[in-house]
N, C-alpha and C positions, 0 to 999 in steps of 0.2 A: 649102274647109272650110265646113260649116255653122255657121250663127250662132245662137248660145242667147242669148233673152231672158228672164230671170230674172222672175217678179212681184211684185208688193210689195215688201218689203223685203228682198229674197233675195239673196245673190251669188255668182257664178259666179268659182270659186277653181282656178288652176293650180297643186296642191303644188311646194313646191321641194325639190331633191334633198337628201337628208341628208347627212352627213359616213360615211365608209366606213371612214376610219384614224383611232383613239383618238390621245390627245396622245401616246402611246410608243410608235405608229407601226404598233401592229397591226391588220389589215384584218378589217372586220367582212362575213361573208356578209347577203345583205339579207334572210335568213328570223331573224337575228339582232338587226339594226338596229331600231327601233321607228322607223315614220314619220314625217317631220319633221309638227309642227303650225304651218310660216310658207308661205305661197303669195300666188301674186301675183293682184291681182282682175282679173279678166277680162274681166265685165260685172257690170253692177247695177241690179235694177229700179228701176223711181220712185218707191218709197218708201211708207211704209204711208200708212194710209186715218187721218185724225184726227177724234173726233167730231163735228166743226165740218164736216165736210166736205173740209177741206183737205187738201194731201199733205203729209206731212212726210218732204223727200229724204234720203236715206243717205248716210252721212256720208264715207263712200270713194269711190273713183272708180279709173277702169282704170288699172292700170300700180301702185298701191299696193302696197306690201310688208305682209303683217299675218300676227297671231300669232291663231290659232283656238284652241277646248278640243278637245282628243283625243277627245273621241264627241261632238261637235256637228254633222260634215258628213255629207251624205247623197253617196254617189261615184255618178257616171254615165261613162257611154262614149260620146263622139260624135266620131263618125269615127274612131274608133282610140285617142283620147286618153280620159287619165283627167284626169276633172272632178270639184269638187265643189262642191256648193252649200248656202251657210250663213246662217241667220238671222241680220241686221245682230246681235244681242242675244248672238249667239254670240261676235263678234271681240273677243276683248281689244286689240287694242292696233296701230295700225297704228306700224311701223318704218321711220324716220325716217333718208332716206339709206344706203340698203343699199343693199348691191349685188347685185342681182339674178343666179342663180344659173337657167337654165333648166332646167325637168326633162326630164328622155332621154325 
């Protein structure tokens, strides 16, 4: 597999898969489901440029669980996979102790 390196403050997001059956048990088609907004970070550049010169690194790191805005990511394809990549400024919220869900 190819490796993406994200620049700046950018990171490289693996969506995770949505839920498919409501709480009463009926099965959603996925042109019906809306796309989860939690994925796992995959990589993350070095962080942005501060005007002192200095880098100021990003606050996540691979293997995090986090919560994005629903039109913050830009989606890419490498190798086959859907990617997305999101401005640090974009992530609400990383989640703390989940359990990681991989997408198909």
């Amino acid at each position: 597999m190819s490796s993406i390196r994200p620049l700046q403050d950018r990171v490289v997001v693996r969506r995770l898969d949505s839920e498919t059956t409501t709480a009463g048990g009926i099965v959603l088609p996925d042109s019906a489901a809306d796309k989860p907004n939690q994925g796992e970070v995959v990589s993350v550049g070095p962080g942005v440029r501060l005007d002192n010169g200095e880098t100021q690194a990003v606050a996540v790191k691979p293997g995090d669980c986090i919560l994005f805005g629903k039109y913050s990511p830009n989606e890419i394809t490498v190798d086959g996979e859907e990617l997305l990549i999101i401005k640090e400024a974009d992530i609400l919220a990383v989640i703390e102790n989940a359990s990681l869900e991989k997408a198909a």
